[in-house]
Backbone as CSV, one residue per row, in Angstrom:
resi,resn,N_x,N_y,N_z,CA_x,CA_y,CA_z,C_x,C_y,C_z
1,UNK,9.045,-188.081,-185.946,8.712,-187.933,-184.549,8.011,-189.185,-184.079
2,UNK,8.280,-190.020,-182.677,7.838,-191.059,-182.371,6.750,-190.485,-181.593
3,UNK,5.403,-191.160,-181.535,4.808,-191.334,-180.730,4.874,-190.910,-179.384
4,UNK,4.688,-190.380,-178.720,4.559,-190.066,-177.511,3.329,-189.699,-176.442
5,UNK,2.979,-190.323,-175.869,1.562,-189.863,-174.826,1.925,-188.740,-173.733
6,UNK,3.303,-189.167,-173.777,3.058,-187.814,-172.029,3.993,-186.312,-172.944
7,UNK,3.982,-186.181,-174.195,3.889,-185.227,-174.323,3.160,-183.897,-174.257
8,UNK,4.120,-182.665,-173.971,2.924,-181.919,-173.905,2.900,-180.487,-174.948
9,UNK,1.374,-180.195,-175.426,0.918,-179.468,-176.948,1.579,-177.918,-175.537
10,UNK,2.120,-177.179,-176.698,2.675,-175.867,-176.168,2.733,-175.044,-177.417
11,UNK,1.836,-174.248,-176.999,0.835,-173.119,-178.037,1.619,-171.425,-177.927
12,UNK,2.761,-171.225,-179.120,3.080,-169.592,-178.978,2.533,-168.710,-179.749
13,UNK,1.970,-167.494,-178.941,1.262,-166.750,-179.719,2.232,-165.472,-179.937
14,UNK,1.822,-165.242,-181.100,2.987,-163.905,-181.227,2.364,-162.766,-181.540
15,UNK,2.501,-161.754,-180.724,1.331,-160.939,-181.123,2.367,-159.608,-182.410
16,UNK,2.523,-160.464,-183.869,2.889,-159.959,-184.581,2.443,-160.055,-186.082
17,UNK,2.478,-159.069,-186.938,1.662,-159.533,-188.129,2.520,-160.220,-189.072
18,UNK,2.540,-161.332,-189.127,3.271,-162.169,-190.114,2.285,-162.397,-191.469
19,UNK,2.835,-162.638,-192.747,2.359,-163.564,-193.715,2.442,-164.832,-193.220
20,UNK,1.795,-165.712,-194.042,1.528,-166.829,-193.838,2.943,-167.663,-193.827
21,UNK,3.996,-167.123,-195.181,4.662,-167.825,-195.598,6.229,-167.701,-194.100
22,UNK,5.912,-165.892,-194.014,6.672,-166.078,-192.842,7.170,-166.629,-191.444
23,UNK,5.415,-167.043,-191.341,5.061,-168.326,-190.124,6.316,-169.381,-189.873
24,UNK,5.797,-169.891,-191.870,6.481,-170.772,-191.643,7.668,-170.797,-191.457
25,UNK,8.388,-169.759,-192.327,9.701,-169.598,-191.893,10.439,-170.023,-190.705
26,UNK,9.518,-169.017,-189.335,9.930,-169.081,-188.157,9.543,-170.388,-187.541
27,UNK,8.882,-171.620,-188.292,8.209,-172.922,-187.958,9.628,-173.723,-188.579
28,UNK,9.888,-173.487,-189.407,11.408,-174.324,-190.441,12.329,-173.950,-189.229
29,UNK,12.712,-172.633,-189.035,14.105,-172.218,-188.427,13.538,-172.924,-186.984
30,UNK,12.573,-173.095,-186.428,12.366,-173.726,-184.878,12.861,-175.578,-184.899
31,UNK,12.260,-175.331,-186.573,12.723,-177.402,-186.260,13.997,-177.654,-186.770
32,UNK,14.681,-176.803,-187.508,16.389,-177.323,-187.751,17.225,-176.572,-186.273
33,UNK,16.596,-175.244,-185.734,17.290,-175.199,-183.833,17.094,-177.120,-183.010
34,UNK,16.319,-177.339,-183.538,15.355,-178.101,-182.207,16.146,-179.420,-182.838
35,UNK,16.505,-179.690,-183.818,16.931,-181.007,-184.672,18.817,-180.713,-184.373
36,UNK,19.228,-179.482,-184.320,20.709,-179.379,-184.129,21.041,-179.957,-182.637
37,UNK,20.188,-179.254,-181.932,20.602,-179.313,-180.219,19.761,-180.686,-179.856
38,UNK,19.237,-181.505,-181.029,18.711,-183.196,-180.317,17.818,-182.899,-179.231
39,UNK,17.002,-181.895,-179.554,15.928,-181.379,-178.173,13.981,-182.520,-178.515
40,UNK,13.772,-183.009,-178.435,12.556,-183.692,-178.449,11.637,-182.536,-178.488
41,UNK,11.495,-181.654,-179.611,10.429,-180.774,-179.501,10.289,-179.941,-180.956
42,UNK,9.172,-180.680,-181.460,8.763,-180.590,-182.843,7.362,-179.231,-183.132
43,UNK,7.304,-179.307,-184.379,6.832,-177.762,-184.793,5.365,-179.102,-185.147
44,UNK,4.223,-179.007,-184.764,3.259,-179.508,-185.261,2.275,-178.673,-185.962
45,UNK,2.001,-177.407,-185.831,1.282,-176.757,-186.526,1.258,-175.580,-186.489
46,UNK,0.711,-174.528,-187.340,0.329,-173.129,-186.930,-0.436,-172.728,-187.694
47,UNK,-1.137,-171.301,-187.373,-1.691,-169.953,-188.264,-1.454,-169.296,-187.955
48,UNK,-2.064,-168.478,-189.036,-2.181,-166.607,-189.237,-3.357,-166.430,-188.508
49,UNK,-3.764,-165.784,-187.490,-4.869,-164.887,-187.461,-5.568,-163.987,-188.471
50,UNK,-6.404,-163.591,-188.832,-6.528,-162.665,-189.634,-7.843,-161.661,-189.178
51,UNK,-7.651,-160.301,-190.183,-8.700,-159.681,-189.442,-9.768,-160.033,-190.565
52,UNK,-10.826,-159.257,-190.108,-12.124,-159.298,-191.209,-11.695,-159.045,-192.744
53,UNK,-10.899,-158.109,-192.379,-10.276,-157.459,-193.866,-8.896,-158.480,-194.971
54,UNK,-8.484,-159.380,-193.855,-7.380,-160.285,-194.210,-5.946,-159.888,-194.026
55,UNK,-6.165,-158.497,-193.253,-5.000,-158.459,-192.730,-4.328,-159.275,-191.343
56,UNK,-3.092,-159.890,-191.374,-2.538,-160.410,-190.295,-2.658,-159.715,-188.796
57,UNK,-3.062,-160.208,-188.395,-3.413,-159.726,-186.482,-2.405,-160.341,-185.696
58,UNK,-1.958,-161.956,-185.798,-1.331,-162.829,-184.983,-1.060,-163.695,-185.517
59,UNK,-0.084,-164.679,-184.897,0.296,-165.978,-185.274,0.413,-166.870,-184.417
60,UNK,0.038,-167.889,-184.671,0.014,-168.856,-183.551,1.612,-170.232,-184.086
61,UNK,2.124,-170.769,-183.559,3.073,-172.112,-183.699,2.500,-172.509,-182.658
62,UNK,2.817,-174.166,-182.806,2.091,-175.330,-182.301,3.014,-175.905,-182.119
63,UNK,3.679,-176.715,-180.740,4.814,-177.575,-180.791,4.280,-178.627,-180.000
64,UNK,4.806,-179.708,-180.242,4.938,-181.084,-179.358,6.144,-181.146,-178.418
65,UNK,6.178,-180.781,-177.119,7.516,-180.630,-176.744,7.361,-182.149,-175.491
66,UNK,8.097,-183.001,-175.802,8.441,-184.234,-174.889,8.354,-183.848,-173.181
67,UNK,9.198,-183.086,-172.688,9.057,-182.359,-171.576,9.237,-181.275,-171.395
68,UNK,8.252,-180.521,-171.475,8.013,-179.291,-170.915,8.358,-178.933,-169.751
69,UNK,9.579,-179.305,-169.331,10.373,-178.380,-167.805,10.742,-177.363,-168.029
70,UNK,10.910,-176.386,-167.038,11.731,-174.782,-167.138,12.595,-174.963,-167.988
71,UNK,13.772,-176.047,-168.577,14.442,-175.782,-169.254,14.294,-175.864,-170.553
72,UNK,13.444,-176.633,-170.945,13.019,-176.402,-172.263,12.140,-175.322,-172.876
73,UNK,11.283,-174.781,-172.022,10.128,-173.795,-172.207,11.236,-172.610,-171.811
74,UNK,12.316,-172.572,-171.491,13.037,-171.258,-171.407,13.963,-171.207,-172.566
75,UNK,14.302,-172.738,-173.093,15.017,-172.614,-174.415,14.065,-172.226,-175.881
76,UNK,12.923,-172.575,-175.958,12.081,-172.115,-176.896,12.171,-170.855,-176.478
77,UNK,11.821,-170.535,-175.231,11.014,-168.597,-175.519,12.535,-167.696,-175.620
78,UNK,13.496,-168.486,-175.355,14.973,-167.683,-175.690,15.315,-167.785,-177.216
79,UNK,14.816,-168.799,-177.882,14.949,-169.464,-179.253,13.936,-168.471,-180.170
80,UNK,13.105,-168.410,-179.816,11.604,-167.560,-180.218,12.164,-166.171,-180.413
81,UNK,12.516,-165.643,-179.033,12.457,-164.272,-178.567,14.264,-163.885,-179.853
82,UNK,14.709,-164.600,-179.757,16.158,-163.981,-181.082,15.297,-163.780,-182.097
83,UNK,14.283,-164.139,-182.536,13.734,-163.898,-183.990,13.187,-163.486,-183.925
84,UNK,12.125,-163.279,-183.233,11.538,-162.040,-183.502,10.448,-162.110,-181.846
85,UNK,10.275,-160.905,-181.290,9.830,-160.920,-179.945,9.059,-159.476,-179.485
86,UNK,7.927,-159.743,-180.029,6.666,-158.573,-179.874,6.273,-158.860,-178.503
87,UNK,5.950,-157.179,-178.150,5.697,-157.196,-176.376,4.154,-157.487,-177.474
88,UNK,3.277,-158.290,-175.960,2.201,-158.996,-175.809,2.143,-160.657,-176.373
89,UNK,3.119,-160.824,-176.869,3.445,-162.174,-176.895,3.564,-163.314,-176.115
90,UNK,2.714,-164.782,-175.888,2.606,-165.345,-174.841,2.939,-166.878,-175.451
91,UNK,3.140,-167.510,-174.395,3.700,-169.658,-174.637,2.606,-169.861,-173.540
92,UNK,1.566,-170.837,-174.007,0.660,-171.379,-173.095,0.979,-172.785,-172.989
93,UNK,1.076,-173.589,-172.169,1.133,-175.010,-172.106,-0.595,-175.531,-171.887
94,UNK,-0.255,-176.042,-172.683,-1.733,-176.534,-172.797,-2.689,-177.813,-171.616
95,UNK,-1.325,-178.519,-171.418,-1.995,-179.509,-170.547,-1.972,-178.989,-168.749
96,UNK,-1.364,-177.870,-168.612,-1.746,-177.381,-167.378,-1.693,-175.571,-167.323
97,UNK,-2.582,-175.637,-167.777,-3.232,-173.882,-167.937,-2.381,-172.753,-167.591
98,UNK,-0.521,-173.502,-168.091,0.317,-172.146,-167.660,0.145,-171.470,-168.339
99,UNK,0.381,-170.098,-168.358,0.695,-169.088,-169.759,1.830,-168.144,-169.237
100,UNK,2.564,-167.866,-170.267,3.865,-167.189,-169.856,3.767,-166.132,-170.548
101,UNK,4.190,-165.156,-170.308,3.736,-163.831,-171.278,4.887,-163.235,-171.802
102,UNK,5.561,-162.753,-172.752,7.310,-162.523,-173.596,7.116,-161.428,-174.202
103,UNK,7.936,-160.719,-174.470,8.481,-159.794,-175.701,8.504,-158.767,-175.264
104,UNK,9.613,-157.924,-175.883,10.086,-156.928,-175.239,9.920,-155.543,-176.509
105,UNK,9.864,-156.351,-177.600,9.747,-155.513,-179.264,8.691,-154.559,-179.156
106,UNK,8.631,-153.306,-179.476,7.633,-153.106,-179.991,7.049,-153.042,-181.508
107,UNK,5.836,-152.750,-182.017,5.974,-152.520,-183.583,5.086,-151.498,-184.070
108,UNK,5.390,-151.409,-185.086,5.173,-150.368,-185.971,4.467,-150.370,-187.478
109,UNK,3.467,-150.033,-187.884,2.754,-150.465,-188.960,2.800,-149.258,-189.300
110,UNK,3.428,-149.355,-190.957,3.110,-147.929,-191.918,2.310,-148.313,-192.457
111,UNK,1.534,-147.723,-193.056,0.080,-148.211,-193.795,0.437,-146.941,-194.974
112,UNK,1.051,-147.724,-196.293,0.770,-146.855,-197.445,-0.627,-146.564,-198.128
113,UNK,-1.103,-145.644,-198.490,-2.044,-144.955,-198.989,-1.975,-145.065,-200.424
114,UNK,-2.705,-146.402,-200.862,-2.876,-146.896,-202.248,-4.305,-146.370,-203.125
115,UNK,-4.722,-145.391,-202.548,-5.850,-144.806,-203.616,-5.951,-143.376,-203.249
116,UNK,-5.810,-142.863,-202.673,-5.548,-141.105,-202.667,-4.899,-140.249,-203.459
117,UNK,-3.546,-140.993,-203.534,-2.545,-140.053,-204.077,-2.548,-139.819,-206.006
118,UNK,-1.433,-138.569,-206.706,-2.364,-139.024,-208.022,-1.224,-140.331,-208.804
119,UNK,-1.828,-140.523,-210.160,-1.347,-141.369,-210.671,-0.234,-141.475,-210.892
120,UNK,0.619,-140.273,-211.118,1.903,-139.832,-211.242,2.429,-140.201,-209.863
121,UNK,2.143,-140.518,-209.165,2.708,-140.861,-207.396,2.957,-142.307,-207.907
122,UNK,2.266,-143.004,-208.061,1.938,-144.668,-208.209,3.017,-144.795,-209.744
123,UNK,2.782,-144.157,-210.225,3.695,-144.873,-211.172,4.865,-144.785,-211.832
124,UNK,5.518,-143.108,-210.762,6.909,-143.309,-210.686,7.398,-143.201,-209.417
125,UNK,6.927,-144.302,-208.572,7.628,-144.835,-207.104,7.235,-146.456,-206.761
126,UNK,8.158,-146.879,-206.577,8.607,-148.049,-206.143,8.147,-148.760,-204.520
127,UNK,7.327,-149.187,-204.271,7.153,-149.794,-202.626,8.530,-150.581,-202.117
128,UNK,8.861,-151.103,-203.129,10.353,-151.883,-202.688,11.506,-150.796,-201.951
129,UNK,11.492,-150.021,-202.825,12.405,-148.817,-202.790,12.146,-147.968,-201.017
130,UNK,11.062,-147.957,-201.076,10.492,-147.475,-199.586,11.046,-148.295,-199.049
131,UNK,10.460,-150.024,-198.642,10.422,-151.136,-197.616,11.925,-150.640,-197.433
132,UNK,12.983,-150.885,-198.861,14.570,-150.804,-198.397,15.047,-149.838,-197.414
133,UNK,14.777,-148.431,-198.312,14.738,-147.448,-197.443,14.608,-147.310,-195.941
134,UNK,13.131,-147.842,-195.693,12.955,-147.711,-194.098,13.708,-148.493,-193.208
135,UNK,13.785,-149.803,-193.712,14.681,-150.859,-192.966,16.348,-149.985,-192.999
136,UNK,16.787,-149.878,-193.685,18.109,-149.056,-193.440,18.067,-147.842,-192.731
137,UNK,17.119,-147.484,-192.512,17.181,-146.098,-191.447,17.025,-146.687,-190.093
138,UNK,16.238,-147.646,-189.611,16.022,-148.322,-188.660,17.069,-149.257,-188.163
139,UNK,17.439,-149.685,-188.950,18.210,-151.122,-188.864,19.248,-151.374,-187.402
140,UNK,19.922,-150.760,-187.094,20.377,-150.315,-185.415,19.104,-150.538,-184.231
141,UNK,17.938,-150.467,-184.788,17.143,-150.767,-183.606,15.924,-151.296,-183.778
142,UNK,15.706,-151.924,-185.068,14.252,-152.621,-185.388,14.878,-153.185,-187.112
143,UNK,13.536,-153.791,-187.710,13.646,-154.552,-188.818,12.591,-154.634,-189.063
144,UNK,11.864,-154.739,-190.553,10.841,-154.708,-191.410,10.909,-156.665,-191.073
145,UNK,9.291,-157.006,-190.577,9.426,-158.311,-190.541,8.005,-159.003,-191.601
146,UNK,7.086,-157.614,-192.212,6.431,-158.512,-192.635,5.749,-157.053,-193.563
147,UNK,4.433,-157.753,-194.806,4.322,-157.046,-195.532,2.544,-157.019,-195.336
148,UNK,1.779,-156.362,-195.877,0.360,-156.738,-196.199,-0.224,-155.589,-197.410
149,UNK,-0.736,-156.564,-198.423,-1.273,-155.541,-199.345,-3.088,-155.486,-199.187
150,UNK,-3.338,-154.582,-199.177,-4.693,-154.640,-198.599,-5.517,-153.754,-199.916
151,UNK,-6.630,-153.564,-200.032,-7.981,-152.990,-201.502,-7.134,-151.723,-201.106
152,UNK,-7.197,-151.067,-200.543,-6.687,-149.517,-200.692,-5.254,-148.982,-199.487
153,UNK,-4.517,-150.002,-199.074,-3.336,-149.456,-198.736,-2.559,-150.880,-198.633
154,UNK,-1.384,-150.611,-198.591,0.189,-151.656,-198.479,0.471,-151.390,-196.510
155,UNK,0.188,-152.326,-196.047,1.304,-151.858,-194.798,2.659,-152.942,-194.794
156,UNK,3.489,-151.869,-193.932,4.736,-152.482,-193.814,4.642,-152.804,-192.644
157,UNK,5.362,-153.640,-191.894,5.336,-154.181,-190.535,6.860,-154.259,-189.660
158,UNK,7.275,-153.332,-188.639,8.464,-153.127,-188.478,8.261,-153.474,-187.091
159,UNK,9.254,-153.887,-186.550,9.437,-154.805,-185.069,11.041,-153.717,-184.480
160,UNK,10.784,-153.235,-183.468,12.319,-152.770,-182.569,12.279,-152.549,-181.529
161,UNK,13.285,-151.727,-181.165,13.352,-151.049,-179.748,12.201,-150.269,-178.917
162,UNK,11.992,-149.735,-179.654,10.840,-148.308,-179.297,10.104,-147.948,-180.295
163,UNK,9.074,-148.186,-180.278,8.236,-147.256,-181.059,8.142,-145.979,-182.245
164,UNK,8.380,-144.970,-180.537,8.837,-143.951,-180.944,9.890,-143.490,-181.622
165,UNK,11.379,-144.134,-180.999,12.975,-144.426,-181.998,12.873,-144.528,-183.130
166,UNK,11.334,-145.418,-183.818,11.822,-145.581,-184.637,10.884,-144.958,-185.976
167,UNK,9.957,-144.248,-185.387,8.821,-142.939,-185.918,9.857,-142.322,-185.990
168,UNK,11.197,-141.222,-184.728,11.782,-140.320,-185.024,12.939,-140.852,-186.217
169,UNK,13.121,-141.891,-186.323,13.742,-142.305,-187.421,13.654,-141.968,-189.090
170,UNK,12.067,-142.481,-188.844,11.921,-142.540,-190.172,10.891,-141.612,-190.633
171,UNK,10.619,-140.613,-190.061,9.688,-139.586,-189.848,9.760,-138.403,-190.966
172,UNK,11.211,-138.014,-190.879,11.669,-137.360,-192.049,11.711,-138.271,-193.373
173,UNK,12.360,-138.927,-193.646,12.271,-139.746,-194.866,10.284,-140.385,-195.124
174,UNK,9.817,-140.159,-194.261,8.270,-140.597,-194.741,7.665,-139.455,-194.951
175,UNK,7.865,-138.106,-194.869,7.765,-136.481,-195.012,7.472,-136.317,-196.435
176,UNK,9.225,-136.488,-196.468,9.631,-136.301,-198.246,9.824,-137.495,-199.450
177,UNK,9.104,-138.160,-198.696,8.592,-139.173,-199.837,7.275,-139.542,-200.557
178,UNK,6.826,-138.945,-202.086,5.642,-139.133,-202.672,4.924,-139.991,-202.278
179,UNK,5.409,-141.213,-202.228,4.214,-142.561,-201.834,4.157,-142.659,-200.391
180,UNK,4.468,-141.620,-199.425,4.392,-141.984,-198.307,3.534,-140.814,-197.788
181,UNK,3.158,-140.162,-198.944,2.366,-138.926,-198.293,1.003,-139.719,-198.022
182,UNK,0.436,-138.830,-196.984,-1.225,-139.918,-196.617,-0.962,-140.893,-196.124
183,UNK,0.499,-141.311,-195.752,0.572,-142.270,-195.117,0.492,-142.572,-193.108
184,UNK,-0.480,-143.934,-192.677,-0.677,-143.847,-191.265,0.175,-144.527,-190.517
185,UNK,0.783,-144.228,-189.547,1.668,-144.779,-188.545,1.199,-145.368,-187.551
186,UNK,0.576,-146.748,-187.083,0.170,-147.339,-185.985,1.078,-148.143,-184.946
187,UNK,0.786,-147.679,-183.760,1.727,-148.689,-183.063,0.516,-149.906,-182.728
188,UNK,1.688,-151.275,-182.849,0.817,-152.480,-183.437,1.649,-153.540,-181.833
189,UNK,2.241,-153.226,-181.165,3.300,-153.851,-180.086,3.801,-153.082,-179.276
């Protein structure tokens, strides 16, 4: 990236719980979009938010975008919003106090219950086996986008249509499943 002064810093916040590593992901896939289409607008930095506890709250990406006109700030938040696009999600331009506000996703946090249940729960059931599970019941209208293991529960992190669509989804299969008993359903988007 050359040098540039009249660039301008353009700050997206995503109000979604990513890992760290997933950040980057969506930081890689922004600079090989941005490097295909010869667009002057580079990934300079990001984080995780985190809470007290170290669970993911937010994520921030950091771009250098050359010119920030409607058409570029509508090709990022169209670029953004295919991968993943939590309602409360915002693009601030930094050098003139716009903020644009995006996302249409909502989400969904299962929070497995890693110390309640008995030992025989934990050690013939699989969390993988769940994550698969839920994502295939959903999959028509949301997607598992992120994970968090926390001192006494696992949450899963699911992004879709509705909320609710996707509680009545997976509502039964989280019923009759051992490791999902005790388990909490938050809407997180």
């Amino acid at each position: 990236m050359e040098s540039n002064i009249a660039s301008s810093a353009v700050t997206i916040t995503l109000n979604a719980r990513l890992e760290s590593e997933r950040r980057i992901d969506l930081q890689d896939a922004i600079t090989q979009v941005m490097e295909k289409l010869d667009k002057e607008i580079y990934v300079i930095g990001g984080e995780t938010l985190l809470s007290e506890h170290g669970e993911p709250e937010k994520c921030k990406i950091q771009l250098a975008v050359d010119d920030a006109n409607g058409e570029n700030i509508s090709l990022i938040l169209q670029m953004i919003s295919s991968m993943i696009s939590p309602k409360g999600s915002k693009l601030h331009i930094n050098n003139d106090e716009a903020e644009i506000e995006f996302g249409h996703e909502e989400g969904l946090a299962i929070y497995i219950n890693g110390s309640d249940l008995s030992e025989d729960v934990y050690q013939n059931s699989d969390i993988n086996e769940v994550i698969e599970r839920c994502d295939e019941l959903i999959e028509d209208i949301g997607t598992i986008q992120g994970t968090w293991d926390g001192s006494t529960e696992t949450a899963l992190y699911f992004y879709g249509e509705s909320f609710a669509a996707m509680v009545e989804l997976l509502q039964p299969y989280l019923d009759s499943e051992p490791l999902c008993q005790k388990a909490r359903l938050v809407q997180i988007a």
